[in-house]
N, C-alpha and C positions, 0 to 999 in steps of 0.2 A: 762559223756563224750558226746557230740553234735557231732553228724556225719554229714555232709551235703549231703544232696540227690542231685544226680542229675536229674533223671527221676524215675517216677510212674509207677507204675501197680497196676489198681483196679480189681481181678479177685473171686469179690464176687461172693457170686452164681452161681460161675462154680463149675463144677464137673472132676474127674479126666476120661483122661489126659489133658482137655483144660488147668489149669494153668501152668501147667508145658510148655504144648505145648508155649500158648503168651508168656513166661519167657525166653522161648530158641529165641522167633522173638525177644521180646523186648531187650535181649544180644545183640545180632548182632549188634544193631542199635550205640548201647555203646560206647564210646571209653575208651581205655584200661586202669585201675584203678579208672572210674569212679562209681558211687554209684547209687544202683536201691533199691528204697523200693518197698514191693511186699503187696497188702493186700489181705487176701483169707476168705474165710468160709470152705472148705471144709479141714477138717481134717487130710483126708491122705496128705496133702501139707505139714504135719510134717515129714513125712517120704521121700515124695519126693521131695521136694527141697534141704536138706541136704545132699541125694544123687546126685541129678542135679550138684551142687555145688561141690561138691567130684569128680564125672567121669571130671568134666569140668575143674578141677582147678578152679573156684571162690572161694572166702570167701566168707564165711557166718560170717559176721561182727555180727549180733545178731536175734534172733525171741523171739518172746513172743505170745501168747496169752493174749486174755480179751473177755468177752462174747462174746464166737463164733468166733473170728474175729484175725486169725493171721497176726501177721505181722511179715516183714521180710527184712534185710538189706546183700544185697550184691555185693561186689564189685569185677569189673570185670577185670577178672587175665588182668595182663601185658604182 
């Protein structure tokens, strides 16, 4: 299945809370049911995006990992 992105976030090399923090500016920017891929290194972004996602109502369309490097698709509620 081919999702289409509509905007980027590259928040390699941060550390927690900065991805979460640009995830919540880059939302805003959104409009409503469109699609943000997210890419991170820092780990706990497994635990908190999936919560980000949860309080906020987005989907979490899918993440995976690959050496070090999560990524992450979601789409922002309506």
């Amino acid at each position: 299945m081919l999702i289409e992105v509509d905007a980027e976030l590259d928040a390699c090399g941060l550390f927690c809370p900065e991805p979460v923090m640009l995830l919540h500016t880059k939302v805003r920017e959104l409009g409503a049911g469109k699609v943000l891929k997210v890419t991170a290194t820092d780990p706990s972004t497994q635990r908190d995006i999936p919560k980000f996602c949860l309080f906020l109502e987005h989907q979490l369309l899918d993440s995976s990992e690959q050496d070090g490097t999560y990524t992450y698709l979601i789409r922002k509620k309506l």
